[in-house]
Steps between C-alpha positions, in 0.01 A plus 500: 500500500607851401214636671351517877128425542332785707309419829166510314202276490478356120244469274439139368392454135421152413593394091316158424480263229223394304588317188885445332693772259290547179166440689483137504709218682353325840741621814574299829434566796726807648850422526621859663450825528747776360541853720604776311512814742426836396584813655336845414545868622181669490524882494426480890879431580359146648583206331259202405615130449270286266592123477358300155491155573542324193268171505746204298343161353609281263378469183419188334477526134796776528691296765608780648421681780374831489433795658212716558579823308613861603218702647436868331627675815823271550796667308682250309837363578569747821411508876419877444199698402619721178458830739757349765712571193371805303622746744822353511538485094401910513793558738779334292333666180404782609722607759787338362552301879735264619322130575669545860383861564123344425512188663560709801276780411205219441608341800410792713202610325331151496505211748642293230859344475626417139833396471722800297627213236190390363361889417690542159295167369167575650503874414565404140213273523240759539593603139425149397219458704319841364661494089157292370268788675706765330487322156114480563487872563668582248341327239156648647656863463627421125139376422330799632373773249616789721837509720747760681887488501700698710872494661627609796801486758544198698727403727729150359680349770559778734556726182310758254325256221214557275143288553302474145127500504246377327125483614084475441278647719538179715820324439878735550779236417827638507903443432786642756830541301822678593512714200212667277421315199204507268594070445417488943137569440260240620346470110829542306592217319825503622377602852309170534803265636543705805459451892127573609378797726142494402145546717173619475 
């Protein structure tokens, strides 16, 4: 494990099955149950463990066995919650960091041990994790009759960059790039294939 579980008391969430893929096929009885362990940093510095226990039958028209799917809350495919990660991805963008400098800067600010190799992986997973959000936004700010663009400085790993805005009166997406370009804003056409730095 690349990762040390906290002394903390975890939250159970129990994932059942009702009915096979495709919402038919008649499951067994339980076979197992699946533990996939969360762990979140909530902005009070104290971290939470949640454990989804994945309910497995097997089906019998699919004869397979299957799972009971991912719950809303559980992030998909990691044993972190995506703001365990966000801070990190804002240092090594941002800041311009080394992954050792902020494994031991995170390390010290939160009672959470992450091993320094896995942080290039999981920091570029945040991007993944948060692109289909910023394509939603940013379709809802091309569709809107009224919008605001704007530029200003922004700092690109560790050096002077340029963020591009675009924005309603309830959504601000944006686009970090090292240089100034009319093609980095958010509704360019040519802007569109970027990273995403987007909220609202």
């Amino acid at each position: 494990m690349s990762w040390s579980l906290p002394a903390v008391k975890p939250m159970v969430v129990e994932l059942e099955l009702s009915h096979g893929p495709d919402g038919g096929g008649k499951l067994s009885e339980r076979i197992d149950v699946q533990m996939h362990t969360v762990l979140d940093r909530p902005e009070r510095f104290e971290p939470t463990v949640t454990k989804f226990r994945h309910e497995r039958r097997y089906c019998v028209r699919c004869k397979k066995t299957v799972r009971a799917p991912r719950a809303p809350a559980e992030p998909p495919h990691d044993n972190f919650e995506i703001r365990v990660f966000s801070r990190i991805a804002e240092w090594k963008t941002q800041l311009g960091m080394p992954f050792t400098n902020i494994h031991d800067l995170h390390a010290g600010v939160f009672p959470i041990e992450i091993r320094d190799s896995t942080l290039p992986g999981r920091a570029g997973r945040v991007g993944r994790w948060l692109l289909p959000v910023h394509r939603r936004l940013l379709e809802a700010v091309k569709a809107a009759a009224g919008k605001h663009a704007d530029e200003t400085t922004w700092p690109v790993s560790g050096r002077n960059g340029w963020a591009w805005q675009s924005a309603t009166e309830e959504i601000s997406v944006f686009r970090a790039r090292s240089r100034g370009s009319q093609d980095a804003s958010p509704t360019s056409a040519r802007g569109d294939r970027g990273s995403p730095k987007s909220g609202n």
